[in-house]
C-alpha positions as CSV (number, residue, x, y, z in Angstrom):
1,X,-25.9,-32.5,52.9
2,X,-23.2,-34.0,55.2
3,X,-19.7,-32.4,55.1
4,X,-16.2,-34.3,55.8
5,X,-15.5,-37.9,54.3
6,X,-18.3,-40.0,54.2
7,X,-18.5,-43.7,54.2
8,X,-19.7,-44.5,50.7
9,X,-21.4,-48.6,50.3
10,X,-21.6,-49.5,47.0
11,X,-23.5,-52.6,46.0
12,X,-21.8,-55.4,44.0
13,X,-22.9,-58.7,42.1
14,X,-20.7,-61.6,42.2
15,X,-20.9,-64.9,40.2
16,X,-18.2,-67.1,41.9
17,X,-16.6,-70.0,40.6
18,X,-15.1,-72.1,43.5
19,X,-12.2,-74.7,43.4
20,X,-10.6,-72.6,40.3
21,X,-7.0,-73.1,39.7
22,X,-6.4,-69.8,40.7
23,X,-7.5,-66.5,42.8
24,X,-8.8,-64.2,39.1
25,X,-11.5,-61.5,38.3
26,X,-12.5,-62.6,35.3
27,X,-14.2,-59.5,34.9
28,X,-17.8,-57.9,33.7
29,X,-20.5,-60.6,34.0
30,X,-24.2,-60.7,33.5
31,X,-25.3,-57.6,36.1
32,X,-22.1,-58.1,38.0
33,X,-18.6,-59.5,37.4
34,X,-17.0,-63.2,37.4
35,X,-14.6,-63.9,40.2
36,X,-13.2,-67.1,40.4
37,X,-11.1,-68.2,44.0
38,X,-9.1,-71.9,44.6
39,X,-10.9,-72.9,48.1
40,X,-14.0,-75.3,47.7
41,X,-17.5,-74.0,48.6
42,X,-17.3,-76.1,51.4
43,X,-18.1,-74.5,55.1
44,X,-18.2,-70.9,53.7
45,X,-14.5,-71.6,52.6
46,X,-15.1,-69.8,49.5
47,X,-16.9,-67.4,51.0
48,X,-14.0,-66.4,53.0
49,X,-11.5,-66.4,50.3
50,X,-14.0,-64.4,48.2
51,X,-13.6,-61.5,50.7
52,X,-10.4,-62.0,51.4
53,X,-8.8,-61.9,47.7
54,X,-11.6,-59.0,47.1
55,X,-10.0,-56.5,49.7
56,X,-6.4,-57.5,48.9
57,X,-7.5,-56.6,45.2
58,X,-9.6,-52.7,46.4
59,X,-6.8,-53.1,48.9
60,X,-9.2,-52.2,51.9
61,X,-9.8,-54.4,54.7
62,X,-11.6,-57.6,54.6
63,X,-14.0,-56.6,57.3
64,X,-15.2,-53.6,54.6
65,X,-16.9,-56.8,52.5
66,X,-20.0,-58.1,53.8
67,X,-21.7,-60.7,51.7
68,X,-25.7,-59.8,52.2
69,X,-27.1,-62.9,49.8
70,X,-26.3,-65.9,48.2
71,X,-24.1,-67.1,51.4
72,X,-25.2,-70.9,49.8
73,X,-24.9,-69.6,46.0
74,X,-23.0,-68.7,43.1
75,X,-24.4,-65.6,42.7
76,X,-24.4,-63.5,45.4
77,X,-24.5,-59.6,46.6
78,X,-22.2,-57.7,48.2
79,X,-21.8,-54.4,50.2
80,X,-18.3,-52.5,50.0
81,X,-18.2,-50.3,52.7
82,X,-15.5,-46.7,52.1
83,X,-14.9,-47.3,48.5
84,X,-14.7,-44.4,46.5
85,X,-14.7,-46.3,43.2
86,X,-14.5,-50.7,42.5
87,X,-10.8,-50.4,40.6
88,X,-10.0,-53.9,40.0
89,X,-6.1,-54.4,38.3
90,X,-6.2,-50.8,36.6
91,X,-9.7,-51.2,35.8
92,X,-12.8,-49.6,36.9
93,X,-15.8,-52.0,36.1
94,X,-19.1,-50.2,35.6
95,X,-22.1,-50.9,37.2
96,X,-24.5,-48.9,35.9
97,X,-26.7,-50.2,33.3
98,X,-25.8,-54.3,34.5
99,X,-22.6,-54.1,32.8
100,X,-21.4,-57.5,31.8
């Protein structure tokens, strides 16, 4: 096994909700959680904000987020890179067993 501090990845599912009247996780949702963000999905604009309001919220840095699918979708599936644990406003959301 490696010693030190390792980089953990953990695998997330998103369901986004573009052009929202504000920047919320809504929380658990299907085998992920709901996060809804105020920029249009147009031009990877949500995209963008997505990350963005994700890392201030884990408060890592943005380039830790990489969005692997759904660049085009709703859904999609992301890798956070040197989180120990996704706590989201006091709250750690589960994702074992699809939570949601």
């Amino acid at each position: 096994m490696p010693t030190g501090r390792q980089m953990e990845k953990v695998i997330l599912k998103v369901y986004l909700h573009p052009k929202s009247s504000k920047n919320e996780i809504i929380g658990p949702y299907r085998d992920g959680i709901k996060v809804k963000v105020t920029a249009p999905p147009v031009k990877g604009k949500a995209n963008e904000a997505l990350i963005r309001f994700l890392a201030k919220e884990l408060e890592i840095s943005p380039s830790q987020i990489e969005i692997l699918t759904g660049h085009h979708s709703r859904e999609k599936t992301l890798r956070i890179s040197n989180s120990n644990a996704l706590t989201l406003k006091g709250k750690t959301i589960s994702l074992e067993n699809g939570s949601g």
